[in-house]
N, C-alpha and C positions, 0 to 999 in steps of 0.2 A: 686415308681410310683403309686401304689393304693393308696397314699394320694394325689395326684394329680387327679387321674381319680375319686376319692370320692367327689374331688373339684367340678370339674367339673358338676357331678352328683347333687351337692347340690345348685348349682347355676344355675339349671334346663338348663342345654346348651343343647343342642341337639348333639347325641351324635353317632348315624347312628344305631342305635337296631332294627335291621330287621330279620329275618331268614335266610338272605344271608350273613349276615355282621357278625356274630358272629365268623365265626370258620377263622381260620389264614390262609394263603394261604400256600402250600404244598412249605417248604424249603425255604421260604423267611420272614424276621425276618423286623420289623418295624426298620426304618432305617432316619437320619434326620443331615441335615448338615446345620450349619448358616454363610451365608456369607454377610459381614464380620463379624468374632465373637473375635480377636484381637485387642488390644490397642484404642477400643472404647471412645468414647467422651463422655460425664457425658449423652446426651439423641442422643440415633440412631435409624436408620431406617437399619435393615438388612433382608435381605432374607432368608429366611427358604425352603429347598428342602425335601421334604416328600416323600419316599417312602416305601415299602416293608408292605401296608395296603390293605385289601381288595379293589376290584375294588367298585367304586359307594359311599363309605362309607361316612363318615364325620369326625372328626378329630378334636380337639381341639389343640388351640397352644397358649403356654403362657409363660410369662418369670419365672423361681423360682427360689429358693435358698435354700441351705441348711442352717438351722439357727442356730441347735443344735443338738443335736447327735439324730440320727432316727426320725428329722422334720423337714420336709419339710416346703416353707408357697412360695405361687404365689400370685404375683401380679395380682390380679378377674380384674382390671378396665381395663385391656387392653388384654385380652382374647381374640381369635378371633374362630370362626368356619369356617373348610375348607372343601366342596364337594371335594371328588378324583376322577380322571379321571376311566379310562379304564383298565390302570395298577395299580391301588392304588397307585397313587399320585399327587403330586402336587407344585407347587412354590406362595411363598403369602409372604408379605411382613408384619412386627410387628416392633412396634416403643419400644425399648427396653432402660431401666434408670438403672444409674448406683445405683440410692438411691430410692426406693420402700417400700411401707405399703405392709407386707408381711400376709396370711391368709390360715389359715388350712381347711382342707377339710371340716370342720363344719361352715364355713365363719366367725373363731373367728381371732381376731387380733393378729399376734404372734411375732409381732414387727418392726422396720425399718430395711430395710435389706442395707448396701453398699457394693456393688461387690466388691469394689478395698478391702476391709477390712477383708470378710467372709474367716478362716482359715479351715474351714471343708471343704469334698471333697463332693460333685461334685463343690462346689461352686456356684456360677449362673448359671445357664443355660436355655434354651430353652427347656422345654417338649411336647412335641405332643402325643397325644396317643385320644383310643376311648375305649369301653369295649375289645377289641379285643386283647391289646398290649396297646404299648409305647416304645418310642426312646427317650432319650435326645440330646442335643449338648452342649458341655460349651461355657460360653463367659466371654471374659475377658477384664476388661477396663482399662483406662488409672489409673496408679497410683495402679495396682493390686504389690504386692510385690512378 
């Protein structure tokens, strides 16, 4: 997850760094589910539910993958930034591919990535996170084995 919130960071997103936003909320752990995030079609549109982030914050959400053992690389072109409500959360919608130019926290190029093909764990997923935390979700596409 710090190679993703380094992404983020490098790709100057805004990312909620305030003096209220720093510290975690008392027993509630950053938390994120994508629906739908099974037997996906080569390019979708699924919903992401966000919670367990401080209230007011911002949040970044992106698709990545695991490429190689301990590298992470996200897909930067479709990035999105999310305001959180009252509870620290929120629902926002990201256009997600099953075949992606994947990029490290340093914005270098660390290869093409296909869902249905990546054998390492987490695989694809959904990451959200801000300085605060980070949640993932997996997703998995048509033709994953």
């Amino acid at each position: 997850m710090k190679t993703v919130l380094a992404a983020a960071a490098a790709l100057g997103l805004t990312i909620g760094v305030t003096p209220t936003a720093i510290a975690q909320p008392k027993n509630v752990a950053p938390h994120v589910v994508v629906m739908p995030s099974e037997d996906l079609p080569e390019v979708a549109d699924v919903t992401v539910a966000i919670s367990g982030f401080e209230p007011h914050a911002a949040v970044f959400v992106q698709q990545c993958a695991q490429v190689a053992p301990g590298v992470s690389g996200c897909d930067f072109h479709r990035t999105e930034s999310v305001d959180l409500d009252d509870a620290g959360a929120a629902l926002t919608r990201l256009s997600v591919r099953r075949m992606f130019e994947a990029y490290n926290e340093n914005g270098d190029l660390v290869g093409a990535v296909d869902c249905a093909q990546i054998k390492l764990e987490p695989g694809c997923f959904i990451a959200v996170g801000n300085v605060q935390g980070g949640a993932e979700a997996p997703l998995f596409f048509k033709g994953d084995e």
